[in-house]
C-alpha positions in Angstrom: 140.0 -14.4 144.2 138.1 -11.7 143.5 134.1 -12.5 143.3 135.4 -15.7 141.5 137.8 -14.3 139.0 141.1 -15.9 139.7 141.9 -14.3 136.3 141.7 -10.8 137.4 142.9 -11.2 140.9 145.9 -12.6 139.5 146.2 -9.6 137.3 146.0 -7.1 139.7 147.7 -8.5 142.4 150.7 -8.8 139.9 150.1 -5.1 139.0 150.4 -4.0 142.5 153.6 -6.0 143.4 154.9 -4.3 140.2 154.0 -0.6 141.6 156.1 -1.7 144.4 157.8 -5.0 144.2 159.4 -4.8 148.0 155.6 -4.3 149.0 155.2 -7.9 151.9 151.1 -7.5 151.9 151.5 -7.4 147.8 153.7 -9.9 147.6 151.4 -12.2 150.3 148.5 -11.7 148.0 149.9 -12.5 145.3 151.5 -16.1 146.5 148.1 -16.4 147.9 146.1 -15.8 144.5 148.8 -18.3 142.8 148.7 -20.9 146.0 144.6 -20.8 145.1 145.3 -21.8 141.5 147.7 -24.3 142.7 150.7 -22.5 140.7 152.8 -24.0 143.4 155.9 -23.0 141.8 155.0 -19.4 140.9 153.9 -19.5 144.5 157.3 -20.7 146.4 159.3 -18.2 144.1 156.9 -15.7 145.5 157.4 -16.9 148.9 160.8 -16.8 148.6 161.1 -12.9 147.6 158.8 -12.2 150.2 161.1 -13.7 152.7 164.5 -12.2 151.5 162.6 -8.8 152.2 161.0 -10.3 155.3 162.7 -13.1 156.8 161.0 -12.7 160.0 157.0 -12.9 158.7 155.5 -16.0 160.4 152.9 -15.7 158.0 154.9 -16.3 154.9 156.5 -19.1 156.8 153.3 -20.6 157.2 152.2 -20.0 153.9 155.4 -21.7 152.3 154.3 -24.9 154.6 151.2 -24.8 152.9 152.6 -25.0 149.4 155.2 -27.2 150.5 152.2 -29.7 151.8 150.4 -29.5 148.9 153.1 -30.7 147.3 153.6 -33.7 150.1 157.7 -32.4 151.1 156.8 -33.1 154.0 159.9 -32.5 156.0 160.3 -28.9 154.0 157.0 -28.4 154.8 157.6 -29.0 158.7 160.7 -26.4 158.7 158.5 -24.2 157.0 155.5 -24.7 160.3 158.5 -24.7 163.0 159.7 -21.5 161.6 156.5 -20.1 161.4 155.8 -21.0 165.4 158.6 -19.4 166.4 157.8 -16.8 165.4 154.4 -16.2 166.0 152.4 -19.1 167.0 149.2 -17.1 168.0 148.5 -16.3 163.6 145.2 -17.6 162.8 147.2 -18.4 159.3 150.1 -20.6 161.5 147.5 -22.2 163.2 145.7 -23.6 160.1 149.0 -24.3 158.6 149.4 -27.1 162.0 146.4 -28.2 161.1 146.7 -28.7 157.7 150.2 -30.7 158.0 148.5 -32.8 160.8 145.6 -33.9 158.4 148.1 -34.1 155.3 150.6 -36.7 157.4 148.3 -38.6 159.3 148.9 -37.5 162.6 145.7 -36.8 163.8 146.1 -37.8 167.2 148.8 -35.4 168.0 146.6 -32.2 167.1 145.5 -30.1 169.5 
C-alpha cells in the first residue's frame, strides 16, 4: 500500500505492469498489492504469469503459498513452500511463508 491507499497502489502497480507486462518486480507488486486486499484470485492469476516468465523465482513460489494458505489448500499451498525452498531457502519472504503454513496447519511444534 501506498501511505494507506490500497486504491492507488493498485492503480499504479497495474499501470506499471502495463508499461511492461513481462516486468517480474511489477508483476510481484502487483500480486502483492492484490494478496493485501485479499483479491486472492486476481492474485494467483498474477502469480501464475509471473511464473510462466519466471519459473525459477523462489519468491513468487512463496508468495503463491501464501495465497494458497489464505485460502486453507493446504497441500497446494505446501508444493507452493517446497518449491520455494528449493530454490532458495535463505529469502526472508520463503522463510515467513514456513512460518505462516506452520501456524495456519497447526504444526507448531515442527517450526524451527
Amino acid at each position: 500500500q501506498i501511505d494507506g491507499q490500497p486504491v492507488v497502489a493498485r492503480m499504479l502497480a497495474e499501470r506499471a505492469v502495463a508499461a511492461d507486462p513481462k516486468r517480474i518486480g511489477s508483476l510481484q507488486v502487483l500480486a502483492d498489492v492484490l494478496a493485501e486486499r485479499e483479491a486472492d484470485s486476481e492474485a494467483m492469476a498474477v502469480l501464475d504469469r509471473a511464473l510462466a516468465l519466471d519459473p525459477e523465482n523462489a519468491a513468487l513460489h512463496a508468495r503463491r503459498a501464501s495465497v494458497l494458505l489464505r485460502q486453507d489448500r493446504f497441500s497446494a499451498a505446501s508444493a507452493a513452500l517446497a518449491r520455494a525452498e528449493a530454490l532458495d531457502p535463505s529469502l526472508a519472504v520463503v522463510r515467513a511463508a514456513r512460518a505462516d503454513y506452520m501456524v495456519r496447519s497447526g504444526r507448531l511444534d515442527e517450526a524451527e
